[in-house]
PDB file of N, CA, C and O in Angstrom, chain B, residues numbered from 101:
ATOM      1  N   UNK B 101      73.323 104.468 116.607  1.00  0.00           N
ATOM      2  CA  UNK B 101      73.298 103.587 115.474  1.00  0.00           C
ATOM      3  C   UNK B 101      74.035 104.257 114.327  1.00  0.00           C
ATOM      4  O   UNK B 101      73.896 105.478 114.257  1.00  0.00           O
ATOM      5  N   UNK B 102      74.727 103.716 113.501  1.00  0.00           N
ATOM      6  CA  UNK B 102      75.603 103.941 112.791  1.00  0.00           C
ATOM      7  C   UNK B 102      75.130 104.051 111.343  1.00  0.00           C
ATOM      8  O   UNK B 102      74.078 103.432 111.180  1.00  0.00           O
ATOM      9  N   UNK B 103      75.566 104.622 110.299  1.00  0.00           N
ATOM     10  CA  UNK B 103      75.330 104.222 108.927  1.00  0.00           C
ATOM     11  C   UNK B 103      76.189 104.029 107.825  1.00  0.00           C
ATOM     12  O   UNK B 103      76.722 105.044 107.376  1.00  0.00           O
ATOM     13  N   UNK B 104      76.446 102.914 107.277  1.00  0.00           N
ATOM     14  CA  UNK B 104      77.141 102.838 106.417  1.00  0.00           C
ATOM     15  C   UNK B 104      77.065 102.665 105.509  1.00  0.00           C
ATOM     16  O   UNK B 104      76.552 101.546 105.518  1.00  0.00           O
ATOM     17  N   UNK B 105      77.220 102.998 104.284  1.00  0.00           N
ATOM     18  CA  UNK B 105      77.116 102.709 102.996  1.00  0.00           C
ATOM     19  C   UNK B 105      77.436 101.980 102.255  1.00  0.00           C
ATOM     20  O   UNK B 105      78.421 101.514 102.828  1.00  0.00           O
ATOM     21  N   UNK B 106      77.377 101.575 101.528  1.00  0.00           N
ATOM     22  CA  UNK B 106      77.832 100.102 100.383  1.00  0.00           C
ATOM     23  C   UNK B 106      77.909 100.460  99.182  1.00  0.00           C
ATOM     24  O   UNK B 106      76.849 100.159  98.634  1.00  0.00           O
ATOM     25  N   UNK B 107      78.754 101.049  98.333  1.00  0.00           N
ATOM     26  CA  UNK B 107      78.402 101.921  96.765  1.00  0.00           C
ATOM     27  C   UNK B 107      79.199 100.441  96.214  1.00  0.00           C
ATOM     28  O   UNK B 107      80.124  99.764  96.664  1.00  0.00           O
ATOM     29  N   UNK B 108      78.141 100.333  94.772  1.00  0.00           N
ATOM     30  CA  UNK B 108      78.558  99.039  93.868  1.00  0.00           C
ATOM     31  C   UNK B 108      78.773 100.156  92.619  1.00  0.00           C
ATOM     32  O   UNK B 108      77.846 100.961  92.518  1.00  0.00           O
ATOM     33  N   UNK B 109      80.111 100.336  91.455  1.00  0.00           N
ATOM     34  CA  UNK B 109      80.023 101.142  90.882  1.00  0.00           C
ATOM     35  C   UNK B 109      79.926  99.921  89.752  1.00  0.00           C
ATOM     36  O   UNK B 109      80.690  98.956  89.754  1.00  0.00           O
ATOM     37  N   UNK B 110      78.897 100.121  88.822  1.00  0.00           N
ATOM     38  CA  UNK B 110      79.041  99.037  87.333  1.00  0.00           C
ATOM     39  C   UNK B 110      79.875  99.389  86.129  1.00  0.00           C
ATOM     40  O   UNK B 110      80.098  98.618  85.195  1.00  0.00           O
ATOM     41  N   UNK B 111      80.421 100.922  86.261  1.00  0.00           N
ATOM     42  CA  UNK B 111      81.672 100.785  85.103  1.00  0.00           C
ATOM     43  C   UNK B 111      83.043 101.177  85.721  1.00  0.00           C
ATOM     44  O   UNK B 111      83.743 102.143  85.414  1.00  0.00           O
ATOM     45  N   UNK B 112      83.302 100.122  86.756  1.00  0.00           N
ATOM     46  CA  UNK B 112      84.784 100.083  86.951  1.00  0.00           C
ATOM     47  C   UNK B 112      85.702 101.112  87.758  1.00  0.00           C
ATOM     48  O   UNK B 112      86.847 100.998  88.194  1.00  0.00           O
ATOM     49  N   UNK B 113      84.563 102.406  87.804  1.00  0.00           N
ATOM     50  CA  UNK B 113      85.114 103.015  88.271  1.00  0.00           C
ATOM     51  C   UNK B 113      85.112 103.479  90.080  1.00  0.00           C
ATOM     52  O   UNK B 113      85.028 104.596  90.591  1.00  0.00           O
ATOM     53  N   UNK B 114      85.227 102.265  90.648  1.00  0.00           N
ATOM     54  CA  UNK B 114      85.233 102.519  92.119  1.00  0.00           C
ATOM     55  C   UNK B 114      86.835 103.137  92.887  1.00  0.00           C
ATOM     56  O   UNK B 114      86.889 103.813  93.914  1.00  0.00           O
ATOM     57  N   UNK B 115      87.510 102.876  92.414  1.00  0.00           N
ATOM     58  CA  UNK B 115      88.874 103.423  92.883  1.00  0.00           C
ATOM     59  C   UNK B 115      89.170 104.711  92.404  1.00  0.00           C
ATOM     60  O   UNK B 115      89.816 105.434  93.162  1.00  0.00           O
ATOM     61  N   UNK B 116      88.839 105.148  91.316  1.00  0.00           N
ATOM     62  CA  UNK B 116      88.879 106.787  91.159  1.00  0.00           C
ATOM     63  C   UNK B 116      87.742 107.138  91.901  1.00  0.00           C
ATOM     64  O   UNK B 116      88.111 108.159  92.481  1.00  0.00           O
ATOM     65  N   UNK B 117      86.799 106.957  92.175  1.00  0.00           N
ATOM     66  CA  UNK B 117      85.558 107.451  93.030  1.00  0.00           C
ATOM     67  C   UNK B 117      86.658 107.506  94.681  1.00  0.00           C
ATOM     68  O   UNK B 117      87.196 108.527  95.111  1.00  0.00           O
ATOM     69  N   UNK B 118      86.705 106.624  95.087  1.00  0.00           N
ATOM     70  CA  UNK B 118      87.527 106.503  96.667  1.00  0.00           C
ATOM     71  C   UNK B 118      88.114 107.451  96.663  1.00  0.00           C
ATOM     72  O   UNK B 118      87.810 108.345  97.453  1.00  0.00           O
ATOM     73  N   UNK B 119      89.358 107.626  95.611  1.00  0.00           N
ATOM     74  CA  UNK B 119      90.600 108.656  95.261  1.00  0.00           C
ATOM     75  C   UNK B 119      89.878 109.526  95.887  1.00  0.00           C
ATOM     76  O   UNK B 119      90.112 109.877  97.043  1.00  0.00           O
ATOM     77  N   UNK B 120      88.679 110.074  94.995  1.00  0.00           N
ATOM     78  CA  UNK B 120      88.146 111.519  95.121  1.00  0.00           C
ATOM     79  C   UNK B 120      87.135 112.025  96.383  1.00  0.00           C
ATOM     80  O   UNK B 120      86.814 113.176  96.677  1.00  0.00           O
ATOM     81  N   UNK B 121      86.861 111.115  96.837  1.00  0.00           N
ATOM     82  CA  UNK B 121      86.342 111.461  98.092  1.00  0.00           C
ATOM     83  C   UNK B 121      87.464 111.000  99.183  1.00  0.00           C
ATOM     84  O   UNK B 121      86.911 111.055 100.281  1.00  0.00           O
ATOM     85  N   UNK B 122      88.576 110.644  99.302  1.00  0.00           N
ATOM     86  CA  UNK B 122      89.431 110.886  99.909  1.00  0.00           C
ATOM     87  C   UNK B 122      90.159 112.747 100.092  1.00  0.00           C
ATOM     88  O   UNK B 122      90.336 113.519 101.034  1.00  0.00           O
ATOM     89  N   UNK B 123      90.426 112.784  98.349  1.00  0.00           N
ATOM     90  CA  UNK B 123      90.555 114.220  98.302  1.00  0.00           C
ATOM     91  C   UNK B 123      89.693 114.948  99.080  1.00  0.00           C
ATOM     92  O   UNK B 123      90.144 115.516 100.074  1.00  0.00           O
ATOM     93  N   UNK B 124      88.670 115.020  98.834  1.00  0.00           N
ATOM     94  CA  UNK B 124      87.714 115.613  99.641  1.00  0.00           C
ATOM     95  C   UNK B 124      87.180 115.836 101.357  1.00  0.00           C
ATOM     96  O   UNK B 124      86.801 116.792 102.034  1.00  0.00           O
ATOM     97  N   UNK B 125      87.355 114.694 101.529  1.00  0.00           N
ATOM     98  CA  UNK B 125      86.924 114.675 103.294  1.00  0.00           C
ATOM     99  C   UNK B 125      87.964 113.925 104.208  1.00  0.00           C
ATOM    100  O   UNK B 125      87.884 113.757 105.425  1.00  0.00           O
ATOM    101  N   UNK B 126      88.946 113.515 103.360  1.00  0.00           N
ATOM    102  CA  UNK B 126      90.243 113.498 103.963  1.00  0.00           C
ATOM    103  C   UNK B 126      89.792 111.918 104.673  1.00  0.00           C
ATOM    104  O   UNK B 126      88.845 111.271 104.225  1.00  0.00           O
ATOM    105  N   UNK B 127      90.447 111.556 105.569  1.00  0.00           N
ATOM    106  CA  UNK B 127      90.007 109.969 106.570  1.00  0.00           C
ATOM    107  C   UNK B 127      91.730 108.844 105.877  1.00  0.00           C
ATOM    108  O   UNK B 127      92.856 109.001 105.403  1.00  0.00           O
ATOM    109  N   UNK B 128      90.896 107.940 106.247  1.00  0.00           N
ATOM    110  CA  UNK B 128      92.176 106.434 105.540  1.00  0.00           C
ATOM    111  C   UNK B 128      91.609 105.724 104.360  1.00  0.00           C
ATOM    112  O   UNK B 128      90.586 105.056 104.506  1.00  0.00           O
ATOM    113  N   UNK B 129      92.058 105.796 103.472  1.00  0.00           N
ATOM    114  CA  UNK B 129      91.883 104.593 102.449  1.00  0.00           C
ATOM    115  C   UNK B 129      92.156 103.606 102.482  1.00  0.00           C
ATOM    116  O   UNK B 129      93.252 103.343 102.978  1.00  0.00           O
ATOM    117  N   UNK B 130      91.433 102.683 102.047  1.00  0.00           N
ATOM    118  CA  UNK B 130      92.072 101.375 102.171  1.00  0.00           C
ATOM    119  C   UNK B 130      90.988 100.279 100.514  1.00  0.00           C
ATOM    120  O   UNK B 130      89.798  99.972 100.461  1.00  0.00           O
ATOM    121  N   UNK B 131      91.887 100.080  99.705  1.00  0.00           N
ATOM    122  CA  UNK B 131      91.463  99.405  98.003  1.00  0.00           C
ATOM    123  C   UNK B 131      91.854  98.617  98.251  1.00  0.00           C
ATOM    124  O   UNK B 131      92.899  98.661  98.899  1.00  0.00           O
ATOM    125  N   UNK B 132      91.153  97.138  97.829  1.00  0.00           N
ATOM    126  CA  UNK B 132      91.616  95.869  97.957  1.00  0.00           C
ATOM    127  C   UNK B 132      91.476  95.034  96.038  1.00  0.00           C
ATOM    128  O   UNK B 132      90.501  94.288  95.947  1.00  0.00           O
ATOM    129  N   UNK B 133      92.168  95.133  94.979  1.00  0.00           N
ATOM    130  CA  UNK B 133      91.789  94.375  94.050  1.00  0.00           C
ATOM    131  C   UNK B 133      91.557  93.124  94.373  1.00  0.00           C
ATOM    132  O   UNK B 133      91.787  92.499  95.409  1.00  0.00           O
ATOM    133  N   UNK B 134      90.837  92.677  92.872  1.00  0.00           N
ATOM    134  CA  UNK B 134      90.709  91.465  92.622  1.00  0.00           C
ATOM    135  C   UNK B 134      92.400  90.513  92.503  1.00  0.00           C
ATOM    136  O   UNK B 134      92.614  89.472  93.123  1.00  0.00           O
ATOM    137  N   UNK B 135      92.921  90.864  92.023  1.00  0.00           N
ATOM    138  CA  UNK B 135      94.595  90.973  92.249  1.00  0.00           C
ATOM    139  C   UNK B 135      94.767  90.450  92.943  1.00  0.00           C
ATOM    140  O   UNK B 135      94.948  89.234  92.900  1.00  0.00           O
ATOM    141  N   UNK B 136      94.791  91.387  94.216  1.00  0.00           N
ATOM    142  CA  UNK B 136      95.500  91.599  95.292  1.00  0.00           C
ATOM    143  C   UNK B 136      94.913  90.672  96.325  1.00  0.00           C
ATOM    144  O   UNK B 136      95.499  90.608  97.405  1.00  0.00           O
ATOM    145  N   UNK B 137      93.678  89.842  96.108  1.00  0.00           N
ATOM    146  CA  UNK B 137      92.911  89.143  97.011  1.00  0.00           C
ATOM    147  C   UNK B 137      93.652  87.700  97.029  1.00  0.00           C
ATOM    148  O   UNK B 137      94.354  87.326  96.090  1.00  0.00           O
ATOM    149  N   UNK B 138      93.370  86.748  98.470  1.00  0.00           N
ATOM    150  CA  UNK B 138      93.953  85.608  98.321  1.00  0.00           C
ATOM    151  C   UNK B 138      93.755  84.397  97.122  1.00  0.00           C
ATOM    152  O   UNK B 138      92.713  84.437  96.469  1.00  0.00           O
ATOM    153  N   UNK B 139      94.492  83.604  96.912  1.00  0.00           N
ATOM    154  CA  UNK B 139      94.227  82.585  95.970  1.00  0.00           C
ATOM    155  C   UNK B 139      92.533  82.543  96.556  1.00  0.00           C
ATOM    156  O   UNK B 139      92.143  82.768  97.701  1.00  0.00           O
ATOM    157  N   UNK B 140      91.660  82.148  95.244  1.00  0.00           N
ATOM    158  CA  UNK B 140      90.586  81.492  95.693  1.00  0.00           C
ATOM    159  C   UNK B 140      89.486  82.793  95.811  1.00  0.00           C
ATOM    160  O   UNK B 140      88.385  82.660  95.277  1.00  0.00           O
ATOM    161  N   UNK B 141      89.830  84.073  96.541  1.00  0.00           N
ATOM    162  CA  UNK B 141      88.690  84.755  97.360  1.00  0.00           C
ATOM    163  C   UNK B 141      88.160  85.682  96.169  1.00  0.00           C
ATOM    164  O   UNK B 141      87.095  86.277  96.335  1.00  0.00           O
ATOM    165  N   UNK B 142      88.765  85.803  95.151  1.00  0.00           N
ATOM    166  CA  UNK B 142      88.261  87.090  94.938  1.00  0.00           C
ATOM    167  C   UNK B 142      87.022  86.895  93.922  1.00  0.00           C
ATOM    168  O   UNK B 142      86.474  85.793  93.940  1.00  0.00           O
ATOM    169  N   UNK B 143      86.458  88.044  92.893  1.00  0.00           N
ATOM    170  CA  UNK B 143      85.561  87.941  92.577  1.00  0.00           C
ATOM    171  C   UNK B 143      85.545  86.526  91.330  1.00  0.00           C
ATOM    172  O   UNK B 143      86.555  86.540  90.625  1.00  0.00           O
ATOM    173  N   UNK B 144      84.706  85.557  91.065  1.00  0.00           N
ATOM    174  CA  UNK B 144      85.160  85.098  89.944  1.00  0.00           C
ATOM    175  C   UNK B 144      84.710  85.927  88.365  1.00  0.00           C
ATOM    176  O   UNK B 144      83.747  86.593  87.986  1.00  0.00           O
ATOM    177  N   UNK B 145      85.785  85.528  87.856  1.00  0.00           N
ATOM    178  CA  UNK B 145      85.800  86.014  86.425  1.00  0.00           C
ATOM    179  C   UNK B 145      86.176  87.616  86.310  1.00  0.00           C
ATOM    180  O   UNK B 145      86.502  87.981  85.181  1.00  0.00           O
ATOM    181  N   UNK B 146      86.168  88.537  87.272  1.00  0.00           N
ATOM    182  CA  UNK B 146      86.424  89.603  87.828  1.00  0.00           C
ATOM    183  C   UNK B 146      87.899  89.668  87.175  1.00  0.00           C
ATOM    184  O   UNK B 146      88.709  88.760  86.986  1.00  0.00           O
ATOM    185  N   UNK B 147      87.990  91.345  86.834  1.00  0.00           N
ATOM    186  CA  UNK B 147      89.516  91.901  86.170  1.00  0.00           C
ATOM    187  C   UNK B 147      90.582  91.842  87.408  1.00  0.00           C
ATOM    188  O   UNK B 147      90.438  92.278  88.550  1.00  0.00           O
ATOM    189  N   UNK B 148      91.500  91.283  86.927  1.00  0.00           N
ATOM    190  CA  UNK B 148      92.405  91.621  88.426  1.00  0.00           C
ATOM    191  C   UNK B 148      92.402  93.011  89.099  1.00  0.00           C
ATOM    192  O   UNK B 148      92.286  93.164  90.315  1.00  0.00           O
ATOM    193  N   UNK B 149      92.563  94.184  88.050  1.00  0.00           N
ATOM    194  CA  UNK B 149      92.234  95.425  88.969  1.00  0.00           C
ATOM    195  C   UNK B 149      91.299  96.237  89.057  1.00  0.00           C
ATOM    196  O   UNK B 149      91.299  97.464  89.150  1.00  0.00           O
ATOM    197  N   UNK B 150      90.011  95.046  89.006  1.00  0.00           N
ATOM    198  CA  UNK B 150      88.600  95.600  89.637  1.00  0.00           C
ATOM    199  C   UNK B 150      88.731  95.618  90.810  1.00  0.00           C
ATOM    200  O   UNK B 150      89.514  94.767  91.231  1.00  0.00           O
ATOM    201  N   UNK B 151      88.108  96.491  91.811  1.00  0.00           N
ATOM    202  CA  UNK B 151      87.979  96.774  93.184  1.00  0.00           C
ATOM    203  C   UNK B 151      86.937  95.592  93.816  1.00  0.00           C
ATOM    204  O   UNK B 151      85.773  95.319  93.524  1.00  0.00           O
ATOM    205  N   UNK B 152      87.965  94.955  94.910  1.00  0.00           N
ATOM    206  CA  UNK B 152      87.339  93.988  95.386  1.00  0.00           C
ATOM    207  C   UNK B 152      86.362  94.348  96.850  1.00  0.00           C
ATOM    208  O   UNK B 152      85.431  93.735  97.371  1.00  0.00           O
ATOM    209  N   UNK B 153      87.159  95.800  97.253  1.00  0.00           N
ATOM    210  CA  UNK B 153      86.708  95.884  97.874  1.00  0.00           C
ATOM    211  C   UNK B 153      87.057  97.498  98.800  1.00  0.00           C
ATOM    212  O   UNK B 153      87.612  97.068  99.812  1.00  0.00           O
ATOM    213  N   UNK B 154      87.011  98.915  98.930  1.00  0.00           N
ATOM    214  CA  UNK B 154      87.177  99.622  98.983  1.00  0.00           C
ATOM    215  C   UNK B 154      86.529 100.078 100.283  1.00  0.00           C
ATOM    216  O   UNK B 154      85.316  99.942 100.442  1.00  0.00           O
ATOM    217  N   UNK B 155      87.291 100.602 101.191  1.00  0.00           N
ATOM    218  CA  UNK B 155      86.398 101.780 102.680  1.00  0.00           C
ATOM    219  C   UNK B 155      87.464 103.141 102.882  1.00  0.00           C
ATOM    220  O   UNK B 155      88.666 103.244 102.638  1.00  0.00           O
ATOM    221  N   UNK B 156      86.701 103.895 103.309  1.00  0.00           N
ATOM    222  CA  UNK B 156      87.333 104.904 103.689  1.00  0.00           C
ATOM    223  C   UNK B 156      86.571 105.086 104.977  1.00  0.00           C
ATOM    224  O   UNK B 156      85.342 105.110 105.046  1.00  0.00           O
ATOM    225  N   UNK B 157      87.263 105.191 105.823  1.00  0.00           N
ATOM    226  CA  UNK B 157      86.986 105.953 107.459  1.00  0.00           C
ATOM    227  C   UNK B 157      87.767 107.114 107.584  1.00  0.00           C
ATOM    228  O   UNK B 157      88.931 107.373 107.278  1.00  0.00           O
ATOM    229  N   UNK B 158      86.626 107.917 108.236  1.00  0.00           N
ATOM    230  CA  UNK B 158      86.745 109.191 109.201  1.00  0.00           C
ATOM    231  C   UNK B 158      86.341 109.817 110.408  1.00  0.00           C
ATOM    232  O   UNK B 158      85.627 110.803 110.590  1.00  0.00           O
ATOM    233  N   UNK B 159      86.941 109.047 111.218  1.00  0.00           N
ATOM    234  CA  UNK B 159      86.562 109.426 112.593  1.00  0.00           C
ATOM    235  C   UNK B 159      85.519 108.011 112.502  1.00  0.00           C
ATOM    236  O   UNK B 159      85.897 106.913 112.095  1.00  0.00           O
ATOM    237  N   UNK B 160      83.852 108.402 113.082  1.00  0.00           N
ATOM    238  CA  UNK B 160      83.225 107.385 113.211  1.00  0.00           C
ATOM    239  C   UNK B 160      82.025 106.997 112.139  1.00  0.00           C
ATOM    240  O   UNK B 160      80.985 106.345 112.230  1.00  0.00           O
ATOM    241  N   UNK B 161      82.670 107.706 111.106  1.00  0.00           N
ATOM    242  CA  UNK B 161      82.025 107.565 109.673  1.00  0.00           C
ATOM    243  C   UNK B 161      82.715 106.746 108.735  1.00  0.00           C
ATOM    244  O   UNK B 161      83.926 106.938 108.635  1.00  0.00           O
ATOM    245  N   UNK B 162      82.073 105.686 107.880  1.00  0.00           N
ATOM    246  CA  UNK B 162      82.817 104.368 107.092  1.00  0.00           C
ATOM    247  C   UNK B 162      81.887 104.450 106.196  1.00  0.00           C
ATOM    248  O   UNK B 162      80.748 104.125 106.531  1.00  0.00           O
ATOM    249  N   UNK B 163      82.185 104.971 104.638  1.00  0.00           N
ATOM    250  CA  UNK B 163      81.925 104.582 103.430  1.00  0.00           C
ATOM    251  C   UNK B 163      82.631 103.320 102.686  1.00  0.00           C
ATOM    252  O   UNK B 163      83.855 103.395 102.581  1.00  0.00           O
ATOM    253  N   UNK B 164      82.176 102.505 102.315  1.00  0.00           N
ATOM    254  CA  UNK B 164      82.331 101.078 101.521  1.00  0.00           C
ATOM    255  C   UNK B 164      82.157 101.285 100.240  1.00  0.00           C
ATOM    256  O   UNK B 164      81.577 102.318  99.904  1.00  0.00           O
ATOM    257  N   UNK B 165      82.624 100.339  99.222  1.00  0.00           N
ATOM    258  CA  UNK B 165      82.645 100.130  97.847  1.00  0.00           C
ATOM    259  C   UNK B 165      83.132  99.179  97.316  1.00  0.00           C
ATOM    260  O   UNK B 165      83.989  98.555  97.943  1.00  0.00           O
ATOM    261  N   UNK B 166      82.782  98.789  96.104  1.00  0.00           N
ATOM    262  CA  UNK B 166      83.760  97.601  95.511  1.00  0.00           C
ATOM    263  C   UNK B 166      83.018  98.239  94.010  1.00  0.00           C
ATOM    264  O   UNK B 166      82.000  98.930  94.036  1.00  0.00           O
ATOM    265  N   UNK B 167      83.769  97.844  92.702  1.00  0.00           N
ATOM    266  CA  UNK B 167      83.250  97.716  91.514  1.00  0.00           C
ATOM    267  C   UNK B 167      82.601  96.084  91.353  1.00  0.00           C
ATOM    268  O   UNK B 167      83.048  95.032  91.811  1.00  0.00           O
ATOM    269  N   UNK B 168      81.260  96.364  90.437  1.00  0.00           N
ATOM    270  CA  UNK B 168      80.387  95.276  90.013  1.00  0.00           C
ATOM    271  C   UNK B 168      80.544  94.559  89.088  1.00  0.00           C
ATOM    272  O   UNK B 168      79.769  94.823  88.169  1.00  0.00           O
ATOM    273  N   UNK B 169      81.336  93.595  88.866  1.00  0.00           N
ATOM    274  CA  UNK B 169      81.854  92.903  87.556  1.00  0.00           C
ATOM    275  C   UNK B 169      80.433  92.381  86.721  1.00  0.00           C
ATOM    276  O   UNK B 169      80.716  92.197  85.537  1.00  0.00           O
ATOM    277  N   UNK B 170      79.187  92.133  86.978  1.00  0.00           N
ATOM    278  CA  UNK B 170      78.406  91.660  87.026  1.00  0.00           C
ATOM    279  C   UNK B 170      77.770  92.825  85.995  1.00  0.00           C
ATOM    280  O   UNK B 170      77.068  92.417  85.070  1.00  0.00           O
ATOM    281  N   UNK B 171      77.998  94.242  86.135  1.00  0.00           N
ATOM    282  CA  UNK B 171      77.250  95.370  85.904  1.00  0.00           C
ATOM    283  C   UNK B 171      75.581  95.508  86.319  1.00  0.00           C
ATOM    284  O   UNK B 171      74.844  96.360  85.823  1.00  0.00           O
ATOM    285  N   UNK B 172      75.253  94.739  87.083  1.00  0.00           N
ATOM    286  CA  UNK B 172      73.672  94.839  87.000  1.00  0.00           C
ATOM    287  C   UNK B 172      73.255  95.666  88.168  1.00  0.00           C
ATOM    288  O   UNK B 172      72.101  96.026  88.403  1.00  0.00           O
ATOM    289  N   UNK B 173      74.724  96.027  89.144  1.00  0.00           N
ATOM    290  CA  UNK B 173      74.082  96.567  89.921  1.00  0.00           C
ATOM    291  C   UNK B 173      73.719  96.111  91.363  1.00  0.00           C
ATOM    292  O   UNK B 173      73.572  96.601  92.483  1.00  0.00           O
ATOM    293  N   UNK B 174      73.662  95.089  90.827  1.00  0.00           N
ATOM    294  CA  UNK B 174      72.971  93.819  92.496  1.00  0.00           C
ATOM    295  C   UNK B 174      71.849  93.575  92.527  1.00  0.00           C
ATOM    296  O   UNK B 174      71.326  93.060  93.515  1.00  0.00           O
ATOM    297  N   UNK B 175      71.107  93.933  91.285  1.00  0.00           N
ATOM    298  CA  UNK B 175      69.636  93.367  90.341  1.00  0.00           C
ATOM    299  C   UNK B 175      69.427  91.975  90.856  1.00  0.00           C
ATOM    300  O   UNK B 175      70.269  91.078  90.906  1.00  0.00           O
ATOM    301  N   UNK B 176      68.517  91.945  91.128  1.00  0.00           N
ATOM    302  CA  UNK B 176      68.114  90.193  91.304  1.00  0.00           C
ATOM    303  C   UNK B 176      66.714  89.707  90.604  1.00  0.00           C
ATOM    304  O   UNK B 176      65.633  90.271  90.774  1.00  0.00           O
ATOM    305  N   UNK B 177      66.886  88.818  89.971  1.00  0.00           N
ATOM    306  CA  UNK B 177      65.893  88.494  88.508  1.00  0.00           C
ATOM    307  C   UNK B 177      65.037  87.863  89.757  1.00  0.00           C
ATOM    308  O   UNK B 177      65.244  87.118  90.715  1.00  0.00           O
ATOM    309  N   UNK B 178      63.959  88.598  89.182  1.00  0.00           N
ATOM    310  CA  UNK B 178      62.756  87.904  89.948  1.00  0.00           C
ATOM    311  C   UNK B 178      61.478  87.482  89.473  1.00  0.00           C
ATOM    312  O   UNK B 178      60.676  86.956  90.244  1.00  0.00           O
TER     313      UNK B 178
END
């Protein structure tokens, strides 16, 4: 069984985070902006170069990310 992670960063900074653990443990990057996403998909109201969506693999290890336009985190009012 596998584990993967999901990091939501709330100030924007998910693509310098990737950068740096790329530096670090080496694998493939792969950043997807809000930008860069198809008509329609990406986050709404989201900065064009907020991270829509960020992984790095190494070998059979996959860290995930995106920045949280939302900032809350993934809080859900209850």
């Amino acid at each position: 069984m596998g584990f993967h992670p999901y990091l939501f960063f709330s100030n924007g900074t998910c693509k310098e985070a990737f950068e740096r653990y790329k530096e670090v443990f080496g694998g493939d990057l792969t950043i997807m902006t809000n930008g860069e996403a198809p008509p329609g998909e990406g986050m709404p109201g989201a900065d064009p170069s907020s991270v829509m969506h960020a992984s790095l693999t190494l070998g059979d290890a996959l860290l995930m990310g995106s920045d949280d336009p939302t900032g809350d985190g993934g809080a859900k009012a209850g």
